[in-house]
N, C-alpha and C positions, 0 to 999 in steps of 0.2 A: 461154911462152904468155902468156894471159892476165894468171896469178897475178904473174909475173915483172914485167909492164907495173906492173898495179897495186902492186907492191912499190915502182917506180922511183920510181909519184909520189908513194905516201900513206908512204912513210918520210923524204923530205927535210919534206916539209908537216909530217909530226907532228911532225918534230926542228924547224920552226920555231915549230909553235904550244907545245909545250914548254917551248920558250927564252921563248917569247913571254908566257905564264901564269908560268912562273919570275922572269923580269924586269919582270912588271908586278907579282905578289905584290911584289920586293925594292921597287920602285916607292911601293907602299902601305905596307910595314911603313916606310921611312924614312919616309915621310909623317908617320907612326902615332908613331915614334920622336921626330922634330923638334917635332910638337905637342905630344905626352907630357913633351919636356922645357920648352919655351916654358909648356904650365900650373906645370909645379912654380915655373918659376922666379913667375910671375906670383901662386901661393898665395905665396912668399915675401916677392914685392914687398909686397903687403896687410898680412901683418904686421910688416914694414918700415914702410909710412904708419902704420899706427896708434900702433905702439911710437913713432914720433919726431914725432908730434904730442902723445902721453901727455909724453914727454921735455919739449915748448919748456911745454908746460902745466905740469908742475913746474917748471922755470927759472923762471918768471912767478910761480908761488905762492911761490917761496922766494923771491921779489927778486934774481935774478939778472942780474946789467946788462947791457942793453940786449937783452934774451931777446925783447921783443916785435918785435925787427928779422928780416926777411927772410933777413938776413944773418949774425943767431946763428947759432952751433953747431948746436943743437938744430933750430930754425926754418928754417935754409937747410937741413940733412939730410931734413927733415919735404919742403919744396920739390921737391929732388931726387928723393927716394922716388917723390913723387907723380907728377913728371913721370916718372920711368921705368914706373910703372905705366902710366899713361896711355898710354906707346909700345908697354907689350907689350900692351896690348887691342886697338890697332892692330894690331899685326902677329896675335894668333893671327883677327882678325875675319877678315884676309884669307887667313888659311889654309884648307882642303880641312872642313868639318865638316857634323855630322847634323845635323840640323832640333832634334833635344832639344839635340844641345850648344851650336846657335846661343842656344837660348832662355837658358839658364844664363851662357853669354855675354854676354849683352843685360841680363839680370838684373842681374850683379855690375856691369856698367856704367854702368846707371839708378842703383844705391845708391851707387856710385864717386862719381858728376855731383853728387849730394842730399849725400855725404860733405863734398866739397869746398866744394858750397853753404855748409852747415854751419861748417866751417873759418871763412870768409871772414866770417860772423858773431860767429866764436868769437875770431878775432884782432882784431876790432874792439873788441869788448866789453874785451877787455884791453887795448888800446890805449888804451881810454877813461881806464880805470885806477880807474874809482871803483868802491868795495866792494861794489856791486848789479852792478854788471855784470861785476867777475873773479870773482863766485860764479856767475853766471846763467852764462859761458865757462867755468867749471869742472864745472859741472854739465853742459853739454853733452857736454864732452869725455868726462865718466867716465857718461854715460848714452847721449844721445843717440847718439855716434860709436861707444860698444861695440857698442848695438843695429846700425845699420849696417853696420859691421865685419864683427862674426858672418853677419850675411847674405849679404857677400860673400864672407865667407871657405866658407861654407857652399855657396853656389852654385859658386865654385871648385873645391873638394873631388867635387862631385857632377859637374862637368867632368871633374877629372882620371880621378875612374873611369869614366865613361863611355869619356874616351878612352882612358886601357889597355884595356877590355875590345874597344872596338873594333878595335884594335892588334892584339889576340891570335887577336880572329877571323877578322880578314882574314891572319894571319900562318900560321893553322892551311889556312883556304880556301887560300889560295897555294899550301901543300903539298901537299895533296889536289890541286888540277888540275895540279900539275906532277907527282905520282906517278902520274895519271892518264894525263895526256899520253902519258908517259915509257911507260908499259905498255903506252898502244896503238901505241906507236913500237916498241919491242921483239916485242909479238907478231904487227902485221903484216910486220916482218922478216922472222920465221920463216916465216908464210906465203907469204912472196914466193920 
């Protein structure tokens, strides 16, 4: 009769919304998972620029030749850093995020942009070479750039929990509607 009809349809439906809350949970945790790792690598990047601008900054204070080139050890590393940091703000800007973790985003960005500003006056001033101005780039670097730093790296840090914790709760939600699903797929079985 009746029970039987309604069995026919409301157990293939539940078996797809089921699948469907299951596969969109797996959906969001890799989401969850791919940004969780794009921040850690991106907290890394940050202390990668700082440590290898500190680096071409000693090269320079010890006299180390031709340490104010682009193309030092130190100075091309400090470069690369930077430019790889740069691409991973790009990539997690255009990933899946909350309104809080845009802003902490946006943040470590703004101090990124001011960081580098900074840079570009700090390599100048050595460049110049005279002893008021590799004190005034030294002192940038072991003042100004830590302060900076810290806040990016600060803002990062408040990103990456944000995104774990979001990770865990959509990962817990997931399970709950597919246990959910899943029961009312089983017990209108029975009644069918």
């Amino acid at each position: 009769g009746v029970s039987h009809n309604f069995g026919v349809v409301a157990v293939p439906v539940l078996s797809w919304r089921a699948d469907h809350v299951q596969s969109e949970g797996r959906r969001q945790l890799s989401e969850g998972i791919s940004l969780s790792f794009a921040v850690m690598d991106l907290k890394y990047s940050a202390a990668d620029v700082n440590g290898w601008q500190t680096g071409y900054a000693l090269d320079i204070q010890r006299g180390a030749r031709n340490a104010q080139s682009d193309n030092a050890p130190s100075r091309g590393a400090f470069l690369q850093a930077a430019a790889r940091f740069r691409a991973q703000l790009a990539e997690i800007e255009a990933m899946p995020l909350a309104a809080e973790q845009t802003r902490l985003l946006a943040s470590a960005h703004r101090d990124f942009i001011e960081f580098m500003r900074l840079d570009e006056q700090i390599i100048a001033a050595y460049r110049q070479g005279d002893e008021a101005a590799v004190a005034e780039a030294t002192r940038l670097v072991m003042e100004d750039e830590i302060r900076l730093f810290e806040s990016i790296s600060n803002a990062v840090d408040d990103l990456a929990n944000s995104v774990t914790l979001r990770a865990l709760e959509r990962a817990g939600k997931a399970e709950v509607g597919g246990q959910t699903a899943k029961w009312l797929m089983v017990s209108t079985s029975a009644v069918a």
